[in-house]
C-alpha positions in Angstrom: 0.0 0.0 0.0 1.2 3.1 -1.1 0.8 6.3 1.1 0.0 9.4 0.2 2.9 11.9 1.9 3.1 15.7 2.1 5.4 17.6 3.5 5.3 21.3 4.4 9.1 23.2 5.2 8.9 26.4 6.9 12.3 28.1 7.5 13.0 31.2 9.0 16.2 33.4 7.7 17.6 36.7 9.4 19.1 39.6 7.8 22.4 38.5 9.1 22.5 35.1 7.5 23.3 34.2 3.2 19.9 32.9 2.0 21.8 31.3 -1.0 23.5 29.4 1.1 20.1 28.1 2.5 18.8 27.3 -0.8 22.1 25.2 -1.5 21.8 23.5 1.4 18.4 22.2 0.8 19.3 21.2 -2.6 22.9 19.1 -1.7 21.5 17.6 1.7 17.8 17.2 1.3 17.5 17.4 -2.6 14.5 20.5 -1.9 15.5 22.8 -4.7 15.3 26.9 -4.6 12.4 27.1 -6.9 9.9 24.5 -5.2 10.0 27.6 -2.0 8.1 30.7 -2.2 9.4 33.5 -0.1 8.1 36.1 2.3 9.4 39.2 3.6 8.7 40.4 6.7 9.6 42.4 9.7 10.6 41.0 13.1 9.7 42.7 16.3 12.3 45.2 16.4 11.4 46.1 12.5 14.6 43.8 11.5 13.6 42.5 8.1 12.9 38.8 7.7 12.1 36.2 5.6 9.9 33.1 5.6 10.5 30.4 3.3 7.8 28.2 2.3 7.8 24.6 0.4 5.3 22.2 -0.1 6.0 19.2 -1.5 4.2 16.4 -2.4 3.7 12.5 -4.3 7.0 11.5 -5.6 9.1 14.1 -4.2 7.8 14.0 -1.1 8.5 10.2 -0.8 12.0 11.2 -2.1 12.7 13.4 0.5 11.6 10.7 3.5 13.8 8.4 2.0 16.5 11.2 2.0 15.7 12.8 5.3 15.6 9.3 6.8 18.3 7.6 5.5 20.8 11.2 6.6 19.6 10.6 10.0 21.2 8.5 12.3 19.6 5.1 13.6 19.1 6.2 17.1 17.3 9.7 15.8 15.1 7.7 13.5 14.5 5.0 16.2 13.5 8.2 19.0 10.9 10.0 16.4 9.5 6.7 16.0 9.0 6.6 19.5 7.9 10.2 19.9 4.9 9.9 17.2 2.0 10.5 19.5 3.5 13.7 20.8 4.9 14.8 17.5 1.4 14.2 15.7 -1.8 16.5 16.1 -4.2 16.0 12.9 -2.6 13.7 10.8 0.8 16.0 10.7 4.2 14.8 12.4 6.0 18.2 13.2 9.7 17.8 13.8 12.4 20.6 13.5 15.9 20.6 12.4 19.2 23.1 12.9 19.4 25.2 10.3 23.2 26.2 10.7 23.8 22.1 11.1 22.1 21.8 7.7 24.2 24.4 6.0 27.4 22.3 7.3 25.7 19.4 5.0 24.5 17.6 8.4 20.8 16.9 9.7 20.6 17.3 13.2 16.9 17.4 15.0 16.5 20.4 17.6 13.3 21.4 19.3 14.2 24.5 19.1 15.6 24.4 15.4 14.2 27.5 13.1 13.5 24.6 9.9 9.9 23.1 11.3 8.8 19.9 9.3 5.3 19.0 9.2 4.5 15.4 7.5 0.7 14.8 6.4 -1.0 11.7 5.5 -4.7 11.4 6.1 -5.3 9.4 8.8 -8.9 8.8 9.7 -8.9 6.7 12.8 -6.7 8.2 15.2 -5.6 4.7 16.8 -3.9 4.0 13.3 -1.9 7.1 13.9 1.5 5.1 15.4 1.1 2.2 13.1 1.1 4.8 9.7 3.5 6.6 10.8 5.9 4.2 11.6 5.1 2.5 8.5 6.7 6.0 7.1 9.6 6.1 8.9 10.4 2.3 8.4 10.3 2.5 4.6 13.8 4.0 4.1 15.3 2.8 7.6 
């Protein structure tokens, strides 16, 4: 059975930080190319410009980047969001976040307090199936 996988990348950049080097990153680590983000400028509270970058991916390249994501990520990281999945999941959407600045260095690295936030979707309909899906993602490219 095949599932149906999208995934939703929100990143947050500063003024004081290269956004090319952001869009490299997620192209040579996570195969997310520049032109599948859309971008948003904005002002953060002390009126220091921002910018929000948005990607939603989804059928094939969305199972692509599981497989990528997954297989960059060490056993034991894999093995704990496995075993964090009804905390990580509110409506059929695992949320994890990764360091940005560990990303640029070409490593994947999951931080709670990261500024990349992940959010997988699949539907789920009966929320008891939520742990058994879900692990059924993860397990595919572990």
């Amino acid at each position: 059975m095949a599932l149906k996988i999208e995934i939703s990348i929100h990143v947050i950049v500063h003024a004081t930080e290269d956004i090319s080097k952001i869009f490299q990153s997620f192209e040579d680590v996570l195969d997310v190319q520049e032109e599948d983000f859309t971008i948003q400028e904005t002002e953060g509270h002390y009126e220091n410009p921002i910018i929000m970058l948005n990607a939603n991916i989804g059928k094939k390249q969305a199972q692509n980047f599981m497989n990528v994501l997954l297989e960059s990520l060490p056993d034991e990281q894999v093995n704990k969001l496995i075993e964090e999945i009804e905390d990580r999941t509110e409506d059929s959407r695992f949320h994890l976040r990764l360091d940005k600045q560990e990303l640029i260095k070409g490593n994947l690295v999951i931080q709670e307090k990261g500024t990349i936030k992940i959010k997988i979707h699949t539907p789920i309909y009966n929320k008891k199936d939520t742990i058994k899906i879900f692990s059924k993602i993860f397990q595919i490219a572990n």
